[in-house]
C-alpha angles and dihedrals in degrees: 000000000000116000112287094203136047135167094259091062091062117081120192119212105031110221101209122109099196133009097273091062089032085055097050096047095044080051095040091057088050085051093043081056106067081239091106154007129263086250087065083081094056095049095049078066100051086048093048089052089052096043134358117253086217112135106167124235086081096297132129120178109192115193146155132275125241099279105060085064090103091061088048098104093169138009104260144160129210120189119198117184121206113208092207121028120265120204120258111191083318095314116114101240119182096171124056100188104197113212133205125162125187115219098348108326108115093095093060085049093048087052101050084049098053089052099068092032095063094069117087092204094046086053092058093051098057089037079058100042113121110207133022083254100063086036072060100052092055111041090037082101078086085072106055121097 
């Protein structure tokens, strides 16, 4: 499996003010990546509106529903960090982790995600990270089998 995550696919800082925006600009990386269509975008509404992509520790990882899994052409991450909190359904989120898996392998992403993420600490470092390559370096652990 080729890297799910580089460096181009992080963007800090984020530019959305609210979900709606937070969501289209994790999706639109994705897009910008070859890992999905344009329609992707579409579909991480529809899944919002069904569930909340909420996770807590500052994190939010919007993603399609099933059926976008026609427009995944590759597994793939985006990060986008947010240098003030927006508001996610009334929780603070600095991170929109943008998910795509191909055939199936979004839930061995999520779970590589929530990993880190469960870690306070971990989640200061990336919150004080400087640059999207050190955002990289510590979250590279995504692309390891």
């Amino acid at each position: 499996m080729s890297d799910i995550l580089s460096v181009s696919q992080i963007k800090t800082p984020g530019t959305a003010a609210g979900k709606d925006d937070a969501i289209r600009e994790a999706g639109q990386i994705l897009v910008d990546s070859g890992a999905v269509g344009p329609e992707y975008i579409d579909a991480m509404f529809e899944r919002e509106k069904s569930v909340s992509t909420y996770m807590g520790n500052f994190l939010a990882i919007p993603h399609g529903t099933n059926e976008a899994k026609d427009s995944i052409k590759a597994s793939a991450l985006s990060v986008v960090r947010y240098e003030s909190p927006i508001d996610w359904d009334g929780n603070e989120v600095r991170f929109a982790i943008g998910i795509a898996g191909y055939e199936g392998g979004h839930l061995e992403i999520l779970g590589k995600v929530a990993i880190i993420f469960s870690d306070m600490d971990e989640v200061d470092k990336l919150i004080a990270a400087g640059s999207a390559q050190e955002l990289y370096d510590l979250l590279n652990a995504v692309n390891e089998d």
